[in-house]
VMD Tcl script that builds the backbone (N, CA, C; Angstrom):
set m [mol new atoms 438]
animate dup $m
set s [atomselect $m all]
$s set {name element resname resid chain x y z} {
  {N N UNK 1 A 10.677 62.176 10.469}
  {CA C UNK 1 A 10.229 61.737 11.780}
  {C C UNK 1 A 10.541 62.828 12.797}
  {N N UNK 2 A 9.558 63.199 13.165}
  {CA C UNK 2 A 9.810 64.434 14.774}
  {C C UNK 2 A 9.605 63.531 15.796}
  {N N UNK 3 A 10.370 63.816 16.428}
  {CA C UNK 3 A 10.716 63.825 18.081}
  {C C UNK 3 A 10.232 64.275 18.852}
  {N N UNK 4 A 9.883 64.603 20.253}
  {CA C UNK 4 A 9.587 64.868 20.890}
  {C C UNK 4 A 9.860 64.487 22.174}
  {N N UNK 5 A 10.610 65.124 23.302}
  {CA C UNK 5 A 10.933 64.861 24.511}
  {C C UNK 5 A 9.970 65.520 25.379}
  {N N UNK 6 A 9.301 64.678 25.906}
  {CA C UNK 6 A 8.497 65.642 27.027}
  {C C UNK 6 A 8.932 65.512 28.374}
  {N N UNK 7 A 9.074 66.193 29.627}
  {CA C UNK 7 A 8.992 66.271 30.416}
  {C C UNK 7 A 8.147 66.774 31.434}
  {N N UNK 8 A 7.543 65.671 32.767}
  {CA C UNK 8 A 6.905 65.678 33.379}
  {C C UNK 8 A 7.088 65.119 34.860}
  {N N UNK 9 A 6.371 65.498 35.193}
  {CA C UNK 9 A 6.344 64.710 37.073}
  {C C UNK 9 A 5.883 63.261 37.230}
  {N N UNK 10 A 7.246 62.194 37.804}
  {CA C UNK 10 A 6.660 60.708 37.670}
  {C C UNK 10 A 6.659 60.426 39.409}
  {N N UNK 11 A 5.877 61.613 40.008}
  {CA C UNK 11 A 5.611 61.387 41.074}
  {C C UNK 11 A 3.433 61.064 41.200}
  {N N UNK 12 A 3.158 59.884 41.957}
  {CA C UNK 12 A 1.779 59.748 41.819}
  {C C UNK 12 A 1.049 60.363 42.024}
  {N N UNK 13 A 0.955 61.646 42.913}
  {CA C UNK 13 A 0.274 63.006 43.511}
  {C C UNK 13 A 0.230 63.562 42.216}
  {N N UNK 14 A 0.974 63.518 41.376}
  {CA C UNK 14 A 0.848 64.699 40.212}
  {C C UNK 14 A -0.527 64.652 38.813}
  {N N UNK 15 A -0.780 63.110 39.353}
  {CA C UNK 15 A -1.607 62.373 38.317}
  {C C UNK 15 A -2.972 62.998 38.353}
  {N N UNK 16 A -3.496 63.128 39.734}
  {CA C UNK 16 A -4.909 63.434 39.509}
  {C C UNK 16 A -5.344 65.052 39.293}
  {N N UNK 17 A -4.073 65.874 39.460}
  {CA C UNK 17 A -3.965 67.530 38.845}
  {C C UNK 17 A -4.013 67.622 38.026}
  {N N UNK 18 A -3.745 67.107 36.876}
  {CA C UNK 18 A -3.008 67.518 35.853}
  {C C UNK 18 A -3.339 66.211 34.526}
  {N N UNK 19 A -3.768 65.284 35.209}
  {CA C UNK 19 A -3.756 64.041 34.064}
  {C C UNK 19 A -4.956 64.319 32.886}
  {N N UNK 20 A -6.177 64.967 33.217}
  {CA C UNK 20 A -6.944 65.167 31.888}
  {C C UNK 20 A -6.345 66.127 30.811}
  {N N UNK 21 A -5.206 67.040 31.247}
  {CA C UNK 21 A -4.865 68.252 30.467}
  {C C UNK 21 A -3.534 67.223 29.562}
  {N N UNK 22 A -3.253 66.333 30.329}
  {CA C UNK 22 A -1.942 65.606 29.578}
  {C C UNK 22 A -2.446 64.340 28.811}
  {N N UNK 23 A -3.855 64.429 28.698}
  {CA C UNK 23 A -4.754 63.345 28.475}
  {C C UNK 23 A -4.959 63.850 26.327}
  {N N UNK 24 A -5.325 65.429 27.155}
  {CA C UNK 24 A -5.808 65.899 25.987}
  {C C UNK 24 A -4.225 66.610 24.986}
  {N N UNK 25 A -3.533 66.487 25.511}
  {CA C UNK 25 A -1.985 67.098 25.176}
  {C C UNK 25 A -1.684 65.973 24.030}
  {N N UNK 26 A -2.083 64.345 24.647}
  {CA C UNK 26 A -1.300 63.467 24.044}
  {C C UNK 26 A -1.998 63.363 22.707}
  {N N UNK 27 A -3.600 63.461 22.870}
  {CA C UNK 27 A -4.329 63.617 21.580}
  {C C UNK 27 A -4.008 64.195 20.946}
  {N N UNK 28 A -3.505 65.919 21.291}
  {CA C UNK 28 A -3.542 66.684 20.004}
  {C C UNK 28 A -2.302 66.298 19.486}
  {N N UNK 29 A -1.197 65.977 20.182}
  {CA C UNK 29 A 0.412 65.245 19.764}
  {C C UNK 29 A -0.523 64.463 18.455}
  {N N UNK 30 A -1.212 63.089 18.759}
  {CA C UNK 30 A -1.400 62.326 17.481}
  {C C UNK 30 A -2.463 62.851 16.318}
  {N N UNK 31 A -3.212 63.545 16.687}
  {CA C UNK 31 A -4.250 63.934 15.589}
  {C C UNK 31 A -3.720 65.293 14.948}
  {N N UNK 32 A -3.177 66.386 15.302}
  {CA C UNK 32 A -2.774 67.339 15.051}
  {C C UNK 32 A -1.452 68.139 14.971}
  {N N UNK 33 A -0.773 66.771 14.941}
  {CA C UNK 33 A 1.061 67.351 14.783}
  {C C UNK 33 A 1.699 66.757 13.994}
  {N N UNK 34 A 2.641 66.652 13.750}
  {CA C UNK 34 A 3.897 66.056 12.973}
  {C C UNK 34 A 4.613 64.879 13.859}
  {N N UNK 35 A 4.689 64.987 15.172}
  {CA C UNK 35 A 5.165 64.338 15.861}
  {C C UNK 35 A 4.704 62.623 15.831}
  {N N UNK 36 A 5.429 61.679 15.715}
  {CA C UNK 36 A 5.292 60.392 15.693}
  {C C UNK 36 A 6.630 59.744 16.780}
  {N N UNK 37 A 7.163 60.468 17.431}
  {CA C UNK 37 A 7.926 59.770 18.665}
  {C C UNK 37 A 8.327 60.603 19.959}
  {N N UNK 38 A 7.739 59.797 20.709}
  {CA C UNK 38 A 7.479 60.610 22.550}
  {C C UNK 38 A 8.891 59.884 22.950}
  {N N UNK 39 A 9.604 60.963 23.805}
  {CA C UNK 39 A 10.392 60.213 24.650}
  {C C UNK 39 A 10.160 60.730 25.915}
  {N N UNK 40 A 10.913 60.244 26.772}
  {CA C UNK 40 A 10.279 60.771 28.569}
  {C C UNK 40 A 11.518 60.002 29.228}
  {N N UNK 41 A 11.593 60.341 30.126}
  {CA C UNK 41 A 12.408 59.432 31.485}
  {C C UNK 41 A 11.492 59.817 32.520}
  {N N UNK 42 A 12.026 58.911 33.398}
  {CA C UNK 42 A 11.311 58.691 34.562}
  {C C UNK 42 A 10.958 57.598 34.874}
  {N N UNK 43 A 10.256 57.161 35.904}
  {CA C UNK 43 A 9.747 56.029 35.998}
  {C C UNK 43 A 8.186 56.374 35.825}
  {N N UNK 44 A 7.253 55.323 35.996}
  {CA C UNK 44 A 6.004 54.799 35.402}
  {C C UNK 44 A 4.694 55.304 35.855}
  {N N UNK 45 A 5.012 56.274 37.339}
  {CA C UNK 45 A 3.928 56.700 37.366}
  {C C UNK 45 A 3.641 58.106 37.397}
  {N N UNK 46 A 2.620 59.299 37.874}
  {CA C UNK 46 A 2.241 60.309 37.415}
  {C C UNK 46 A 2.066 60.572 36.123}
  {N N UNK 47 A 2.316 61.684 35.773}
  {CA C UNK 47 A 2.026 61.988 34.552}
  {C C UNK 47 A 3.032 61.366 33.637}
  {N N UNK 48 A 4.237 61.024 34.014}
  {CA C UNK 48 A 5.232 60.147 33.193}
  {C C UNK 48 A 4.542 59.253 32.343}
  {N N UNK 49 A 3.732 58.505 33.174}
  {CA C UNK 49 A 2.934 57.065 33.159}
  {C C UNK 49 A 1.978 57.784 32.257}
  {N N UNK 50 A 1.014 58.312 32.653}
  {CA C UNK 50 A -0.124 59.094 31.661}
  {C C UNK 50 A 0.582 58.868 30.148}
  {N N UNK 51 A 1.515 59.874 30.311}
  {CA C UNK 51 A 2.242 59.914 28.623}
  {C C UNK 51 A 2.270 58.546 28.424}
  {N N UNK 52 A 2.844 57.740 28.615}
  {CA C UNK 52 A 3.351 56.297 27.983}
  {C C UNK 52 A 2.306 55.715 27.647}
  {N N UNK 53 A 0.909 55.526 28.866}
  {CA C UNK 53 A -0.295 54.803 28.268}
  {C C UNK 53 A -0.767 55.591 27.354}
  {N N UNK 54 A -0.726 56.973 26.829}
  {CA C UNK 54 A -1.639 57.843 25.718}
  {C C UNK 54 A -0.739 57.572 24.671}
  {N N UNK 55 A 0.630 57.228 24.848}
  {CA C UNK 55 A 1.310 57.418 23.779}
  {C C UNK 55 A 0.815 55.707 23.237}
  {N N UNK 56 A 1.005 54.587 23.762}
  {CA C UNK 56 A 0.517 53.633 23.269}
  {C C UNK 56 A -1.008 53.259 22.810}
  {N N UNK 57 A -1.543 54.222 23.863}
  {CA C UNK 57 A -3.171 53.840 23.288}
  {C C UNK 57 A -3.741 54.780 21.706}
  {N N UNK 58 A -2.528 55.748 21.518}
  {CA C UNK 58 A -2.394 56.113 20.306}
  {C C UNK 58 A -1.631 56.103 19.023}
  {N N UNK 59 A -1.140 55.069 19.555}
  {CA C UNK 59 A -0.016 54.186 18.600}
  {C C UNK 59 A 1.265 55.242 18.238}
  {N N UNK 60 A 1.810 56.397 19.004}
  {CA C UNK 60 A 2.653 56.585 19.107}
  {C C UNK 60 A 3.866 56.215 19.429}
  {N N UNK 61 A 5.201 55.896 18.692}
  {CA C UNK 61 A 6.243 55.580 19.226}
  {C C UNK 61 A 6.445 55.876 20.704}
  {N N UNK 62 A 6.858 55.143 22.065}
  {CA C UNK 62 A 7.382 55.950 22.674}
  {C C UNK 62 A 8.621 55.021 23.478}
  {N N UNK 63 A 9.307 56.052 23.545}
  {CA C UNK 63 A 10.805 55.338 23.980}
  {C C UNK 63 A 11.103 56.027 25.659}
  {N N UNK 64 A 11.717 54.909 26.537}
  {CA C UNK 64 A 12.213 55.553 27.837}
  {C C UNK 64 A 13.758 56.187 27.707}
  {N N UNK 65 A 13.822 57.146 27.445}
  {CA C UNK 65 A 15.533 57.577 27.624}
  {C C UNK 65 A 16.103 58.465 28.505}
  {N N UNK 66 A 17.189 58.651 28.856}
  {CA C UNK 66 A 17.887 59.549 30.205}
  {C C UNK 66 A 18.614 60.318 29.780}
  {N N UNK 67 A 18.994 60.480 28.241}
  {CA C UNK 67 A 19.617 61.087 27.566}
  {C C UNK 67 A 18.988 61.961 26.798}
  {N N UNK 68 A 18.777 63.318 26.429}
  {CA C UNK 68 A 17.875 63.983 25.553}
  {C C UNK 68 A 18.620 64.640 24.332}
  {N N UNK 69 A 19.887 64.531 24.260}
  {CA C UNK 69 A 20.139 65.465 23.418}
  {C C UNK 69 A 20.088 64.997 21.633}
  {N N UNK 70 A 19.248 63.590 21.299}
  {CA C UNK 70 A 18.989 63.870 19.959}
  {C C UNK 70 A 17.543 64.126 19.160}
  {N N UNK 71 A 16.635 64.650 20.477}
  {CA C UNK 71 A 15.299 65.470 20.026}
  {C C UNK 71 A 15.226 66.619 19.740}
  {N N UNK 72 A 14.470 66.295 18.719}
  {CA C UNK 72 A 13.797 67.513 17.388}
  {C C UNK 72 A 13.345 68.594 18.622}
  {N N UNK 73 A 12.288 68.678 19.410}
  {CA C UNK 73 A 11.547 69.373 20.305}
  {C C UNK 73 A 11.248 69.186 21.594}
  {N N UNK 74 A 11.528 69.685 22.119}
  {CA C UNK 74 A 11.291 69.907 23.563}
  {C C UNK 74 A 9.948 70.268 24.334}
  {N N UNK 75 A 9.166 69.345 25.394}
  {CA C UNK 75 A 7.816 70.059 25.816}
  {C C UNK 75 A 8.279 69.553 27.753}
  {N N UNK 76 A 8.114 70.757 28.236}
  {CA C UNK 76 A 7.230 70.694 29.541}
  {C C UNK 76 A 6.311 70.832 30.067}
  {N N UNK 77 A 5.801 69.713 30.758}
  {CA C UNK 77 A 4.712 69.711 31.645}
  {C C UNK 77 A 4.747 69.811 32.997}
  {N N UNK 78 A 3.772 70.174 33.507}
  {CA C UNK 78 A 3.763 70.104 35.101}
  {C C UNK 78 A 4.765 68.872 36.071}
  {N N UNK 79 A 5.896 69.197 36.747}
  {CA C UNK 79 A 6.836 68.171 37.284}
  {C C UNK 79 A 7.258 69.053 38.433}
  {N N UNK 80 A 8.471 68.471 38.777}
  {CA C UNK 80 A 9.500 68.497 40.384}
  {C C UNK 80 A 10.636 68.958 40.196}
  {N N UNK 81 A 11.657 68.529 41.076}
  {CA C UNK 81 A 13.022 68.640 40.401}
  {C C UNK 81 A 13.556 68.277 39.522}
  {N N UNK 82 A 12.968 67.423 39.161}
  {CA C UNK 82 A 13.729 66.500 37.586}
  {C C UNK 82 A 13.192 67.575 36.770}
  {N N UNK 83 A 12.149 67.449 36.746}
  {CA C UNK 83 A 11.768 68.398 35.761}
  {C C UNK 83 A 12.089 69.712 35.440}
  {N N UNK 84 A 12.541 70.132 36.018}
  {CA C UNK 84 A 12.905 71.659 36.269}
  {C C UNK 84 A 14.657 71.534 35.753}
  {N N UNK 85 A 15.137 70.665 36.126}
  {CA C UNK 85 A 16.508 70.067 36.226}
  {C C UNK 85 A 16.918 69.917 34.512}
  {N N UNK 86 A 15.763 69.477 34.060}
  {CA C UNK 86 A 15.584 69.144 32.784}
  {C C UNK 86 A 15.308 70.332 31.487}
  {N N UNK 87 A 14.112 70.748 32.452}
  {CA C UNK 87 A 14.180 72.394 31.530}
  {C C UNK 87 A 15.394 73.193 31.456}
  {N N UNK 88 A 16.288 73.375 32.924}
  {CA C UNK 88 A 17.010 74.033 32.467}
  {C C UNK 88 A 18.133 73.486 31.709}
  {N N UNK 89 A 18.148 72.702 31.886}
  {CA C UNK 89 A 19.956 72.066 30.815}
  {C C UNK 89 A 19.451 71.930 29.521}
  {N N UNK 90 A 18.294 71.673 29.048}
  {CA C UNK 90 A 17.715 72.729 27.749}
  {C C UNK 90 A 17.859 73.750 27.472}
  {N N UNK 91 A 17.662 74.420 28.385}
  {CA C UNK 91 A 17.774 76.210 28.343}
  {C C UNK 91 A 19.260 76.410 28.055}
  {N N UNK 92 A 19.832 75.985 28.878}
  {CA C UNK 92 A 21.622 76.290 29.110}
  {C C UNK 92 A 22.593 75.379 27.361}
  {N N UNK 93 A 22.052 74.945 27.005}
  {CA C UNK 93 A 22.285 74.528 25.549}
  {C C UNK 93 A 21.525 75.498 24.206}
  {N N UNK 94 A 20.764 76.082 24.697}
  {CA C UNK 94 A 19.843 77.028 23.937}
  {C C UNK 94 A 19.301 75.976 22.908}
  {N N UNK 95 A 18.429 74.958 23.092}
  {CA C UNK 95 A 17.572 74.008 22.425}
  {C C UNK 95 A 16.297 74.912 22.702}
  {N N UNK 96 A 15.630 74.893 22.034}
  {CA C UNK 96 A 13.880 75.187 21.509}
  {C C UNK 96 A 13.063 74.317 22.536}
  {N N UNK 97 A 12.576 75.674 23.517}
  {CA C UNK 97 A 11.580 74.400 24.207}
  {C C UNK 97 A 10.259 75.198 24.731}
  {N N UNK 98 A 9.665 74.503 24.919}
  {CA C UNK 98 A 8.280 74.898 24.964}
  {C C UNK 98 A 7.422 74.441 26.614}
  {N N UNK 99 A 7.389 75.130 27.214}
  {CA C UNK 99 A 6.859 75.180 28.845}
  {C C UNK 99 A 5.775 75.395 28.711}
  {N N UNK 100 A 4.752 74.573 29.092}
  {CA C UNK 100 A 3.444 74.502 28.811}
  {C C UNK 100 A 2.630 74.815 30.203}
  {N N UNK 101 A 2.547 75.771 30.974}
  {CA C UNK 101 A 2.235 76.388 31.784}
  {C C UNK 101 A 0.788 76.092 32.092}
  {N N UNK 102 A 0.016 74.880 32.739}
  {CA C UNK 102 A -1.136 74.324 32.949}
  {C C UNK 102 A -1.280 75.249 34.213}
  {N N UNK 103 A -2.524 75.809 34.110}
  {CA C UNK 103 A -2.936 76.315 35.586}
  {C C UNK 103 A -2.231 77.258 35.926}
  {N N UNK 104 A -1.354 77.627 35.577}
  {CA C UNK 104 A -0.319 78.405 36.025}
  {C C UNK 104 A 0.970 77.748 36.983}
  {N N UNK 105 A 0.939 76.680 36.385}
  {CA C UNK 105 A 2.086 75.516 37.548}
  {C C UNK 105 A 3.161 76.451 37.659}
  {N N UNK 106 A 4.183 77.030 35.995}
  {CA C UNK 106 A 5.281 77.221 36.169}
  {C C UNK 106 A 5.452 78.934 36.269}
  {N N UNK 107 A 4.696 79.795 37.242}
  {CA C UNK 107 A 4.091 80.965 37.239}
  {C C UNK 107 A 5.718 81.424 37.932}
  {N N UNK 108 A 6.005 80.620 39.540}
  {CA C UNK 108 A 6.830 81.268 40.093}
  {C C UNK 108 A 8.265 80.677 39.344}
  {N N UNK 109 A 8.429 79.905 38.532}
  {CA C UNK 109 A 9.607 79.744 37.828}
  {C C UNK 109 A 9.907 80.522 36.892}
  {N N UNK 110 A 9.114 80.686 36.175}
  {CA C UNK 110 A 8.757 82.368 34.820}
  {C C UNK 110 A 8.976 83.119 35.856}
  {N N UNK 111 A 8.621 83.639 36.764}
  {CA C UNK 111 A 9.279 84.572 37.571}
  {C C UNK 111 A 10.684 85.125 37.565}
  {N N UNK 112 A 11.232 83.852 38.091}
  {CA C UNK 112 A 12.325 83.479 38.200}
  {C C UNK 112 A 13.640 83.848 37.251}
  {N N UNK 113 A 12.939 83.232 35.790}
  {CA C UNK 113 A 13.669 83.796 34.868}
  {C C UNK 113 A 13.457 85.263 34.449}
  {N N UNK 114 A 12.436 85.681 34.471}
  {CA C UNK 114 A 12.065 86.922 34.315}
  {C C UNK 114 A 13.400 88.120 35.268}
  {N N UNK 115 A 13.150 87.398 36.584}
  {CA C UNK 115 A 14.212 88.279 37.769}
  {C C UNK 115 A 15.664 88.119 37.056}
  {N N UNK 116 A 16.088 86.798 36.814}
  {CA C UNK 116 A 17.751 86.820 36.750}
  {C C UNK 116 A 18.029 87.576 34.958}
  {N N UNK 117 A 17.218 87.509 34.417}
  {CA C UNK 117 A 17.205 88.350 33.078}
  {C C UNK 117 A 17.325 89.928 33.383}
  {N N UNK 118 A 16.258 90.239 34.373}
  {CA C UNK 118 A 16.380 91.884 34.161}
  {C C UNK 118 A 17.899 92.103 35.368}
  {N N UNK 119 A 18.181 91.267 36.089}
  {CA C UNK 119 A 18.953 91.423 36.611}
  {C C UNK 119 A 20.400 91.317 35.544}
  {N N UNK 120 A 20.288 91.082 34.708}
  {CA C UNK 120 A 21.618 90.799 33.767}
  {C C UNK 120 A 22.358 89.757 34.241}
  {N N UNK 121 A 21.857 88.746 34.773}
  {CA C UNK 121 A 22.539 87.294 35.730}
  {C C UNK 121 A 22.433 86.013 34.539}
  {N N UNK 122 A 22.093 86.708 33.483}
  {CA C UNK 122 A 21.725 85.170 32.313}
  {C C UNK 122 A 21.865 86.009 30.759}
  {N N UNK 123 A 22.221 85.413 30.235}
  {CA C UNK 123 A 22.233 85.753 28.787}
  {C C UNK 123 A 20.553 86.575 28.371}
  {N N UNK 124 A 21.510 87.872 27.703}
  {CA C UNK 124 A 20.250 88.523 27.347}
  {C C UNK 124 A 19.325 88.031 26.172}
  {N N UNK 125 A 19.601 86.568 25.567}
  {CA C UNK 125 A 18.729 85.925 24.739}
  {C C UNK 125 A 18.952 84.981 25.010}
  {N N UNK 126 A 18.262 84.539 26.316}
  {CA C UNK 126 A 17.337 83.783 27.149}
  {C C UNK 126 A 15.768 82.970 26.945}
  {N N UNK 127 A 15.450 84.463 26.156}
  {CA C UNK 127 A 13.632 83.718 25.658}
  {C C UNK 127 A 14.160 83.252 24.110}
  {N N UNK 128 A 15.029 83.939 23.998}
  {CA C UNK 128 A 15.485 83.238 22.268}
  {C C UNK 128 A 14.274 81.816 21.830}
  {N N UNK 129 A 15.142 81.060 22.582}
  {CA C UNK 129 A 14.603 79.685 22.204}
  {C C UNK 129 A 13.475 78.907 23.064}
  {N N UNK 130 A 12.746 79.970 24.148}
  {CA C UNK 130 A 11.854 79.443 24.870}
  {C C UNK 130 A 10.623 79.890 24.104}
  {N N UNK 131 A 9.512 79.168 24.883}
  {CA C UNK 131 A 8.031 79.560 24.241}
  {C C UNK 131 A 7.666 79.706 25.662}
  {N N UNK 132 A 6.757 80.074 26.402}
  {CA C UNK 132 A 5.893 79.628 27.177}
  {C C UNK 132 A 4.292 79.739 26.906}
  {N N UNK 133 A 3.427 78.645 27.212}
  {CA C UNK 133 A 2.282 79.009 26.850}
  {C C UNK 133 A 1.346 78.384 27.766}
  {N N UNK 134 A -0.264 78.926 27.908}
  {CA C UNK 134 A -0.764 78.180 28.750}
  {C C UNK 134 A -2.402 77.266 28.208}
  {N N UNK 135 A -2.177 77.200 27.110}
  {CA C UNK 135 A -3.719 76.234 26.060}
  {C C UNK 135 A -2.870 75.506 24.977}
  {N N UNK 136 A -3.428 74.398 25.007}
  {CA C UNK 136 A -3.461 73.689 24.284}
  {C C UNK 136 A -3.187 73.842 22.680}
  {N N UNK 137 A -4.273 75.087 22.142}
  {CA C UNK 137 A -4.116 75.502 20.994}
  {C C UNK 137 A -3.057 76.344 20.760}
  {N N UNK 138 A -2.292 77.289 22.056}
  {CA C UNK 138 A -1.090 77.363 21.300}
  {C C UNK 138 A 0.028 76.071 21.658}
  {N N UNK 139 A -0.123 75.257 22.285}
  {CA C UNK 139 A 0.703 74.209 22.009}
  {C C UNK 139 A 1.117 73.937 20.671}
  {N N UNK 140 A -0.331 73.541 20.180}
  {CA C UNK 140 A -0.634 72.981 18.799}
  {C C UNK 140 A 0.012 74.396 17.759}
  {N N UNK 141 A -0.416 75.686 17.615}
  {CA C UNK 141 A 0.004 76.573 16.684}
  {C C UNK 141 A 2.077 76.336 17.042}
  {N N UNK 142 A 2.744 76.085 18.329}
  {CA C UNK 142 A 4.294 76.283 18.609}
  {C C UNK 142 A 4.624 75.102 17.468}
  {N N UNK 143 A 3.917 73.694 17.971}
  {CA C UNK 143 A 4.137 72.730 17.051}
  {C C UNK 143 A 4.530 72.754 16.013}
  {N N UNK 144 A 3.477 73.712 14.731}
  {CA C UNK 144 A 3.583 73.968 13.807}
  {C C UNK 144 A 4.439 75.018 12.703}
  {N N UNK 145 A 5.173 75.405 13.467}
  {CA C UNK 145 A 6.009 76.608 13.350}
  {C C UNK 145 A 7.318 75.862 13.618}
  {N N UNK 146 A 7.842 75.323 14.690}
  {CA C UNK 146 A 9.102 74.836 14.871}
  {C C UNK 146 A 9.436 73.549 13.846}
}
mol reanalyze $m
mol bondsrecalc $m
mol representation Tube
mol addrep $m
């Protein structure tokens, strides 16, 4: 059984940006992965909400939890502070995670890490355990490899 923690924005503004790309995210999760259990926190709406109705309308497990540390894999999606809050205490455990860069949402945060890396302000194996990507199909190829 794989796991999967995703993180996303459960703010309602975030829904109509971003909800067909997390529409088509949740599909390839059930038709084209290994994965059979979504977890998320948050509350119910934005893209939070998106996940939960795709995860049920595709008969995916999905569980609400506040706790992440007994998932197989890690995914981000377009979010806020939680979200970001979330990526990094992934990062700072060096868990495997995968930033799924829609549109270029997380352009000035890749920045970000990019700066405190060459600056020598973060462990020089930093991308170790990150992916970043911005299609779907490499979603699907990270999937398959981890």
């Amino acid at each position: 059984m794989t796991s999967l923690c995703i993180f996303a924005s459960g703010f309602i503004n975030s829904k109509p940006l971003f909800e067909d790309s997390v529409k088509k995210f949740m599909e390839m999760i059930k038709y084209r992965s290994n994965v059979n259990h979504v977890m998320y926190s948050g509350n119910m709406n934005g893209l939070v909400g998106t996940i939960f109705e795709e995860s049920i309308k595709h008969n995916i497990k999905v569980t609400l939890k506040n706790q992440f540390d007994d998932c197989d894999l890690y995914i981000a999606l377009p979010g806020g502070i939680g979200t970001i809050y979330q990526i990094v205490k992934v990062i700072y455990y060096y868990k495997p995670i995968l930033i799924y860069n829609i549109d270029g949402f997380y352009d000035n945060f890749i920045n970000y890490l990019n700066e405190i890396q060459t600056l020598e302000m973060v462990d020089q194996n930093l991308y170790k355990n990150i992916k970043i990507v911005s299609s779907l199909q490499d979603v699907e190829e990270w999937l398959k490899i981890v």
